[in-house]
C-alpha positions as CSV (number, residue, x, y, z in Angstrom):
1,X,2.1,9.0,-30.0
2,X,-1.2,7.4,-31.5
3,X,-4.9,9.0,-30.7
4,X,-6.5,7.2,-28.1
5,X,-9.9,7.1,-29.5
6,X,-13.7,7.2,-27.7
7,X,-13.8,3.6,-27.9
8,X,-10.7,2.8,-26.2
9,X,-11.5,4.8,-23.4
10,X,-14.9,2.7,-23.1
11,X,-12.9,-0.5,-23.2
12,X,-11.1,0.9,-20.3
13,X,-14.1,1.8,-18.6
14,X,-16.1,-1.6,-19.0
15,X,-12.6,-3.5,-18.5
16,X,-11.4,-1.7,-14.9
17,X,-14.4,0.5,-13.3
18,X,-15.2,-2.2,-11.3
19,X,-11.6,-2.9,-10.0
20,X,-11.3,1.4,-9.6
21,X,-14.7,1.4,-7.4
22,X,-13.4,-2.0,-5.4
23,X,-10.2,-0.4,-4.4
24,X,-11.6,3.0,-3.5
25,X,-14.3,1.7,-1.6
26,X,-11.4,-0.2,0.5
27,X,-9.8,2.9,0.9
28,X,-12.1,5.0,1.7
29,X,-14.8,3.1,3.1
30,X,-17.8,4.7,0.7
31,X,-19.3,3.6,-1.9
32,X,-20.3,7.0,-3.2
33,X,-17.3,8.6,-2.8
34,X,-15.3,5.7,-4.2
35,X,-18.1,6.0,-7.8
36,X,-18.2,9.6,-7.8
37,X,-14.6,9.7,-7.6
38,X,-14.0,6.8,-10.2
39,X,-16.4,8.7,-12.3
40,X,-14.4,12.0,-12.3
41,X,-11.4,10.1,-12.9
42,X,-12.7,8.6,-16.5
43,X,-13.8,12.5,-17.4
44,X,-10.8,13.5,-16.9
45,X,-9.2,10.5,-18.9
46,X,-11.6,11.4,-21.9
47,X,-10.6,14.9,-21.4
48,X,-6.2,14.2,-21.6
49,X,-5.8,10.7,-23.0
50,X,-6.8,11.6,-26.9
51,X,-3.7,14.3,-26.8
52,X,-1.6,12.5,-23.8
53,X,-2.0,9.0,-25.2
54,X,-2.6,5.9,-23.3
55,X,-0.9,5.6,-20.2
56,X,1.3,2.6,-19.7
57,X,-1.2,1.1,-16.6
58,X,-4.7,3.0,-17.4
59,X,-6.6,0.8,-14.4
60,X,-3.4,2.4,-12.5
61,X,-3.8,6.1,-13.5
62,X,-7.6,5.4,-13.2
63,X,-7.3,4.3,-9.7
64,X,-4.7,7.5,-8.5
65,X,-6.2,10.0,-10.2
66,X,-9.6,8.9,-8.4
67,X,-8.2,8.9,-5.3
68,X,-6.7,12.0,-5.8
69,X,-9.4,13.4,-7.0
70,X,-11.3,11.9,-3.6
71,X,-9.1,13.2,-1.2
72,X,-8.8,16.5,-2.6
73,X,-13.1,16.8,-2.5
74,X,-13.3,15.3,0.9
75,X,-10.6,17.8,2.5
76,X,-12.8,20.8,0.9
77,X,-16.4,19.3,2.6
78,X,-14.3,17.9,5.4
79,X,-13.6,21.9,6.2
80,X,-17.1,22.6,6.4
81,X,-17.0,20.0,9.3
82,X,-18.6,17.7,6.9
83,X,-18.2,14.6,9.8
84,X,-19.4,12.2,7.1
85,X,-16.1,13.5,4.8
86,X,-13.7,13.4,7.8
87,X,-14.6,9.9,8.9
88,X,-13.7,9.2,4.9
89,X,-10.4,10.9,5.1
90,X,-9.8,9.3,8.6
91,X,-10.5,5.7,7.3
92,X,-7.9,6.2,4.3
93,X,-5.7,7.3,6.4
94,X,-5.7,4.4,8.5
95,X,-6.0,1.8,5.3
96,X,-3.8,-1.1,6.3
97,X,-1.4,-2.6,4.6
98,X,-2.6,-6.0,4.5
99,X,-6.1,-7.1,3.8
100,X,-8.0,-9.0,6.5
101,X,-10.5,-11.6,6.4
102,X,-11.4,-15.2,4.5
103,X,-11.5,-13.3,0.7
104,X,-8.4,-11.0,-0.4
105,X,-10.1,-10.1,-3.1
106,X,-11.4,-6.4,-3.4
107,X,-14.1,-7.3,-5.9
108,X,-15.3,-9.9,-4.3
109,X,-15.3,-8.4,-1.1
110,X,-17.5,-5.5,-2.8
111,X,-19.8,-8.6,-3.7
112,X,-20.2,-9.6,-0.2
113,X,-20.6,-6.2,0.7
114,X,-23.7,-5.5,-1.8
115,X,-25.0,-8.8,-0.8
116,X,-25.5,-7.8,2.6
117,X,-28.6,-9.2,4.4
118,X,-29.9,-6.0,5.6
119,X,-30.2,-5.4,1.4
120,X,-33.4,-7.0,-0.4
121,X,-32.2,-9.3,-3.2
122,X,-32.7,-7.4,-6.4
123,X,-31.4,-4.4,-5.1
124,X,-28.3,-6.6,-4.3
125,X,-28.1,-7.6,-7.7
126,X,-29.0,-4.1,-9.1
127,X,-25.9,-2.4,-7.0
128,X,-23.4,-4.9,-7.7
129,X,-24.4,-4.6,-11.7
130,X,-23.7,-0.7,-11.2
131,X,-20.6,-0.5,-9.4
132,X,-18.4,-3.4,-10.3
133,X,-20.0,-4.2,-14.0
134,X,-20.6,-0.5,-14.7
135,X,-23.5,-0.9,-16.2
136,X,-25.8,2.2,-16.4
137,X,-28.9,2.6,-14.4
138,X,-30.9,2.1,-18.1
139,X,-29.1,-1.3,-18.9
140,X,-29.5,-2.5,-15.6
141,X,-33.5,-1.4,-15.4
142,X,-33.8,-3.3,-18.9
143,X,-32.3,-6.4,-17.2
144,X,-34.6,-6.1,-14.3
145,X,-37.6,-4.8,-16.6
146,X,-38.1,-2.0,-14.9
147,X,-38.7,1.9,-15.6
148,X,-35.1,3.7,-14.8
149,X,-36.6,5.8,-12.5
150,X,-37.6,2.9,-10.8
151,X,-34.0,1.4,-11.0
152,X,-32.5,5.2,-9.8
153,X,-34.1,5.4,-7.1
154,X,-33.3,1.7,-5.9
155,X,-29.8,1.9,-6.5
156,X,-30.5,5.0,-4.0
157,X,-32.0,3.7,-1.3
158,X,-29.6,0.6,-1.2
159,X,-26.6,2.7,-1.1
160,X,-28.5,4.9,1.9
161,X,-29.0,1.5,3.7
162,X,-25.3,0.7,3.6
163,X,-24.3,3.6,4.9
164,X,-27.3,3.9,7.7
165,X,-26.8,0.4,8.8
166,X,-23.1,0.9,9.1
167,X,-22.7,-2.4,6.8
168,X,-18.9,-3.1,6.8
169,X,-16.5,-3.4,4.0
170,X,-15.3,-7.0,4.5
171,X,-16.4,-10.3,3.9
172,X,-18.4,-12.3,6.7
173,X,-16.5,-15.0,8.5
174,X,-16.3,-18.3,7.1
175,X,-19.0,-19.4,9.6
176,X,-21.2,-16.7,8.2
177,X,-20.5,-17.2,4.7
178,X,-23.2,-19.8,3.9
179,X,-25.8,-17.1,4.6
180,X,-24.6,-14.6,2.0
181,X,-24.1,-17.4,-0.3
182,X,-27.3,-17.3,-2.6
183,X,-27.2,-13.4,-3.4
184,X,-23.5,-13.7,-4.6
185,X,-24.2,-16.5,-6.2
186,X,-27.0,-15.2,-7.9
187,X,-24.8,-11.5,-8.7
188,X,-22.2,-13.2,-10.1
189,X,-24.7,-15.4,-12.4
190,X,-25.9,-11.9,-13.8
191,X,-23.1,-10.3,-14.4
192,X,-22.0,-13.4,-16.7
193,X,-25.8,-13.2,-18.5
194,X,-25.0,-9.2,-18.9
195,X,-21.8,-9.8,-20.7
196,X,-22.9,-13.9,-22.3
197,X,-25.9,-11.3,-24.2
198,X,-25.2,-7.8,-23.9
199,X,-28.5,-5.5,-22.9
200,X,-27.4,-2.6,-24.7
201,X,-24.8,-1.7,-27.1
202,X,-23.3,-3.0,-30.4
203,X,-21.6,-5.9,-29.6
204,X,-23.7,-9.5,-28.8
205,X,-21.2,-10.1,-26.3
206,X,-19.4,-8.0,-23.3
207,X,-15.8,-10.3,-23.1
208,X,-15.2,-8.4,-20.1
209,X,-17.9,-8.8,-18.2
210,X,-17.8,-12.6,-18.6
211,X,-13.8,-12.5,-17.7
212,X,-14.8,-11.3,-14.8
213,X,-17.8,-13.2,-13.4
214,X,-15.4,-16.3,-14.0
215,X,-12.7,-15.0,-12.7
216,X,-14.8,-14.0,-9.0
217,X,-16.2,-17.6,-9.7
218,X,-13.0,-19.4,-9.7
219,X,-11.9,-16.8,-6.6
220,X,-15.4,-18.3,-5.2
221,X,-14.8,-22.2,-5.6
222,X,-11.4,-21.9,-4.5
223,X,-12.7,-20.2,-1.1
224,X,-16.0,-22.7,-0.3
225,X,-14.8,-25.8,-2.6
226,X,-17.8,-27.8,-0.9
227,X,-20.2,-26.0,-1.8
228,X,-22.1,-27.6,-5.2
229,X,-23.6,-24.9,-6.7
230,X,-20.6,-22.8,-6.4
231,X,-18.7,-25.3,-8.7
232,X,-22.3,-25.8,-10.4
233,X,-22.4,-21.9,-11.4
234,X,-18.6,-22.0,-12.3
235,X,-19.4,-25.2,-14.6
236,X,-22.3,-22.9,-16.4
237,X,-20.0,-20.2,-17.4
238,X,-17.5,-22.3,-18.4
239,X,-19.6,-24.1,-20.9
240,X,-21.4,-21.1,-22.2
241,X,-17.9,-19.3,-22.3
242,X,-16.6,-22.3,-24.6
243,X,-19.0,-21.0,-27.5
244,X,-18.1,-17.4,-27.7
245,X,-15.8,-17.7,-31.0
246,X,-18.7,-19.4,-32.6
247,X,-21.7,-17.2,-31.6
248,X,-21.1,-14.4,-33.8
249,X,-19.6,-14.3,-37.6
250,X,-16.2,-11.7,-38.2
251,X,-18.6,-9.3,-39.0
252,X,-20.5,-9.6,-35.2
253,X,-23.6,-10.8,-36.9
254,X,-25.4,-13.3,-33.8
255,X,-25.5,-17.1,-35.2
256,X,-27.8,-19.6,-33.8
257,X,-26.5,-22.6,-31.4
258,X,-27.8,-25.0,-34.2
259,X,-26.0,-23.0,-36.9
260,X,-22.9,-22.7,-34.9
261,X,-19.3,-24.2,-36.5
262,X,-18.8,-26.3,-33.4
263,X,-15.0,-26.8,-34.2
264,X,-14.6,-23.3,-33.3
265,X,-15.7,-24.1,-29.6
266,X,-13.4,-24.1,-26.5
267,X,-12.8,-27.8,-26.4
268,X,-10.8,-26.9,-23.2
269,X,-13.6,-25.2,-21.5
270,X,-15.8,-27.9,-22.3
271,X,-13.8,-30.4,-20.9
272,X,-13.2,-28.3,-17.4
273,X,-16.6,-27.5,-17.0
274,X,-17.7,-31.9,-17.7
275,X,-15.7,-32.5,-15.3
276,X,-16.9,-30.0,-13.0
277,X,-20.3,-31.4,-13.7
278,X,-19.1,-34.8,-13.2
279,X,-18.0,-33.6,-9.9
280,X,-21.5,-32.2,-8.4
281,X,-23.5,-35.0,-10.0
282,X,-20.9,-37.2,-7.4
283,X,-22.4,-35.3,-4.9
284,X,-25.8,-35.4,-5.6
285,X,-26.8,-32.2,-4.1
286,X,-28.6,-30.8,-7.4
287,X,-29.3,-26.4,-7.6
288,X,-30.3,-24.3,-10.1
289,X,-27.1,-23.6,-11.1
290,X,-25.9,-27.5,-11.2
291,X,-28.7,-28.4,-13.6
292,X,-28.2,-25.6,-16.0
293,X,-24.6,-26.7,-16.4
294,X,-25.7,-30.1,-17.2
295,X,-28.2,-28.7,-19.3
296,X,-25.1,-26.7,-21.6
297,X,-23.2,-29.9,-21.2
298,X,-25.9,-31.9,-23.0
299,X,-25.7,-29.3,-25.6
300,X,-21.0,-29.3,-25.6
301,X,-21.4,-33.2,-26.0
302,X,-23.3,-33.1,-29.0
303,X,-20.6,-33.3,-32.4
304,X,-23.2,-31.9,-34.4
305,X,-26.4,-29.6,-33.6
306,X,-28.6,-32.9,-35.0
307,X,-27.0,-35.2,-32.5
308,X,-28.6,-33.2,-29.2
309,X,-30.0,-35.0,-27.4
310,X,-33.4,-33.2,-26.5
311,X,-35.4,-35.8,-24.6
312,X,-32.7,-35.6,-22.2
313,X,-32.6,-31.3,-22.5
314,X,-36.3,-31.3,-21.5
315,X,-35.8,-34.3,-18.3
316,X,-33.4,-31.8,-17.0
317,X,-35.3,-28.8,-17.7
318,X,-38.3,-30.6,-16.0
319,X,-36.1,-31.2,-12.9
320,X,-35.3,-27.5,-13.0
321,X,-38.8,-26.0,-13.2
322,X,-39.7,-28.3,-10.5
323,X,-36.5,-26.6,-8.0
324,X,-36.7,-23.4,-9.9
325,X,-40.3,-22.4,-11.1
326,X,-39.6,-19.4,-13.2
327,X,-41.6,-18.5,-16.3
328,X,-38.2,-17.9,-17.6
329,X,-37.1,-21.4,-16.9
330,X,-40.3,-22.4,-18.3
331,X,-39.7,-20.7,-21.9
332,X,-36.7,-22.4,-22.2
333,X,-38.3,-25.5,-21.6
334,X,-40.3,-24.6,-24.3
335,X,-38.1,-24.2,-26.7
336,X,-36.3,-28.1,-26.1
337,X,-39.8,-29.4,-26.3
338,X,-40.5,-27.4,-29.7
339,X,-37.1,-29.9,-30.7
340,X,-39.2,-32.7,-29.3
341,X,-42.5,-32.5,-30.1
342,X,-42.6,-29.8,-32.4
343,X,-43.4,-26.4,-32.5
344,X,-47.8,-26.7,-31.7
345,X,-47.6,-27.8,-28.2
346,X,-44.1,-25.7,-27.7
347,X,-46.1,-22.4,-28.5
348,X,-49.7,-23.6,-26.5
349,X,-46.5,-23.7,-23.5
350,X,-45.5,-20.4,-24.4
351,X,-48.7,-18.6,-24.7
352,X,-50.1,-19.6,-21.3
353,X,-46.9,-17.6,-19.7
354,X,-47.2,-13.9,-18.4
355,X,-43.8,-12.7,-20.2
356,X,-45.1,-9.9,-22.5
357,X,-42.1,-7.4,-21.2
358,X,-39.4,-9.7,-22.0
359,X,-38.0,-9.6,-25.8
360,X,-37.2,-13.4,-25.7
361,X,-41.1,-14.3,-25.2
362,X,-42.0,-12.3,-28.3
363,X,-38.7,-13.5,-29.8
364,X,-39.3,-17.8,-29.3
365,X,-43.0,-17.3,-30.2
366,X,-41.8,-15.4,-33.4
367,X,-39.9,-18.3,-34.0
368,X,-42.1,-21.3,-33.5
369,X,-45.1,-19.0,-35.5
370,X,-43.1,-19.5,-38.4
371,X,-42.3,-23.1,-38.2
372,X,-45.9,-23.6,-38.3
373,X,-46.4,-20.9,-41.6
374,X,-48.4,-18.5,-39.6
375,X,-46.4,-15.7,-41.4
376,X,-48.4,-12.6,-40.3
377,X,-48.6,-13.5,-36.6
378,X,-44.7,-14.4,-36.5
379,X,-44.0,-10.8,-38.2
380,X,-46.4,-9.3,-35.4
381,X,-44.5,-10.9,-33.3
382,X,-41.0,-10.1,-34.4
383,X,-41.9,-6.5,-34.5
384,X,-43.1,-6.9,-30.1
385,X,-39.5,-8.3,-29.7
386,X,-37.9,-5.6,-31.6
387,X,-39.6,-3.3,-29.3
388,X,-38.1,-5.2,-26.4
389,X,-34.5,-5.9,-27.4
390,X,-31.6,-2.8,-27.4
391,X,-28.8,-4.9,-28.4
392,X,-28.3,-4.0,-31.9
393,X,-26.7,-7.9,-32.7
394,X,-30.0,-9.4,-31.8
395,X,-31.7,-6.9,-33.3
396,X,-30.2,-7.2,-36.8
397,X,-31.5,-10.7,-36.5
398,X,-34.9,-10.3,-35.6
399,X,-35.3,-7.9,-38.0
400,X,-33.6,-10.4,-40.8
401,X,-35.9,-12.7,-39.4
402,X,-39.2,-10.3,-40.1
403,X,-37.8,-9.3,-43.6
404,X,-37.1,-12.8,-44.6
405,X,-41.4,-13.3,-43.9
């Protein structure tokens, strides 16, 4: 039987934790005891898979073994007349057979669960992240630009408020879904960003991560079809999906959109998400989401990188920044009016933003320095976004980049 190597068991982890914790949590009703639980299972798979081999489902022995490994600590603490373990071990026991509600979805329902009301925004965001992206408490504090400690302690408090406010595991009515609407949206979106550039880690991109923020997308439009940005934030994954081949070469080094071998594109994803796009412009209800899609459909149209059509990349970017007034928003804009105008007023744009924690300030700037031969600021800046930037694709670039001054 072949070793099952360290790897391996990581593409397990990244592929099914999410799934493990969704089903445990509808088993048992707790999200701690569902991630503690899922978390003991994968120990134990590092510690018997190299010599056992792979099993033949490893989400399935992943998801028994946890809730074995549940039941068995919730009888011990439910003993000690732990009533917080017995109301665990009385809710699995009465698990029905059938899932209730508008979403059968156990992810998704997780989603809805995390987006809660009761739960500020980025702490909905943050939770979701951890339990069904798996991402640690350090990759998710990088995303958010925030200490981990900081992170830790939010991801804390946001599981205490579930528990203290009794929040249910189940999705809202359909009458009550509207209201829940933006923070799933907005999870969903940053699980897609996550896996479209990893934080962390060797690899540019996370292909599981973006499988599955499409996949709850699709789930999504299928369950509130009328709702544009839905189908505007499906369209926007789609479209950046569609360049994944191209993005990095066989050897995972990143390659810039403009450098990209656009034959090796999705052509079907491209032509999904324009007609998606075609769809909400119908509808003329335009969101965030909506404009960035046409944004990356501007950019799928174009047969070659010289062909984009810019002028028409910064009139949508404009109509963005005026929904959606982010300094992020406003770098990007940046950068299409670097195409534009040039790099001078693209970089007198980006100095007068407040962005000096996140690597892709230092990393644009970098970039439009050296268009305009100022070598030694471009290197200085180069070396801030090195600083900033723990995927190790982006930073082999940066630091070809810097050498190449």
């Amino acid at each position: 039987m072949p070793a099952v190597t360290p790897a391996e068991i990581e593409d397990v982890f990244r592929a099914e934790h999410g799934r493990a914790v969704a089903s445990l949590v509808r088993v048992f009703g707790d999200i701690d005891v569902a991630e503690d639980a899922v978390q003991e299972a994968f120990a134990a798979a590092v510690q018997r898979w190299p010599a056992a081999g792979l099993p033949p489902s490893p989400a399935g022995w992943i998801i028994t073994t946890a809730r074995r490994k549940a039941i068995d600590r919730l009888r011990r603490e439910a003993s000690r007349a732990d009533k917080h373990a017995q109301a665990a071990l009385l809710h699995a026991r009465d698990e029905p057979d059938e899932e209730e509600g508008a979403v059968r979805d156990d992810r998704l329902r997780l989603i809805f669960t995390c987006c809660h009301p009761a739960l500020a925004a980025p702490a909905q965001v943050a939770l979701t992240l951890r339990l069904l992206g798996g991402l640690s408490t350090a990759e998710i504090a990088r995303a958010f630009l925030v200490p981990e400690a900081t992170m830790a302690q939010r991801l804390v408090r946001a599981k205490g408020k579930i528990r203290a406010a009794r929040i249910p595991y189940r999705v809202p009515q359909d009458a009550d879904l509207p209201d829940r609407l933006a923070g799933v949206l907005g999870v969903l979106y940053l699980i897609f960003t996550e896996g479209h550039t990893a934080s962390g880690g060797d690899r540019l991109v996370r292909d599981d991560l973006c499988a599955e923020a499409i996949r709850l997308a699709r789930v999504l439009a299928a369950l509130m079809p009328d709702e544009p940005e839905v189908l505007g934030l499906l369209a926007l994954m789609l479209l950046g999906e569609s360049r994944r081949a191209a993005r990095t070469t066989p050897d995972g080094e990143l390659v810039l959109l403009a450098d990209q071998d656009r034959a090796a594109w999705d052509h079907d994803l491209i032509a999904e998400g324009h007609a998606i796009v075609r769809r909400c412009l119908r509808r003329d209800q335009p969101g965030p989401y909506q404009i960035q899609a046409a944004i990356q459909a501007v950019h799928a149209d174009a047969a070659r990188a010289a062909d984009t059509d810019w002028r028409q990349i910064v009139a949508l970017y404009d109509q963005l920044l005026a929904i959606a007034p982010t300094p992020v928003v406003a770098l990007n804009r940046a950068v299409a009016v670097a195409e534009v105008d040039g790099p001078a007023p693209a970089l007198a744009l980006v100095d007068a933003l407040d962005l000096g924690e996140l690597g892709l300030f230092h990393a644009v700037r970098a970039d439009l320095l050296r268009r305009l031969g100022r070598d030694a600021d471009a290197v200085a800046a180069y070396e801030a976004a090195l600083a900033l930037t723990g995927n190790a694709a982006e930073r082999r670039f940066l630091a070809g980049r810097r050498d190449a001054l």
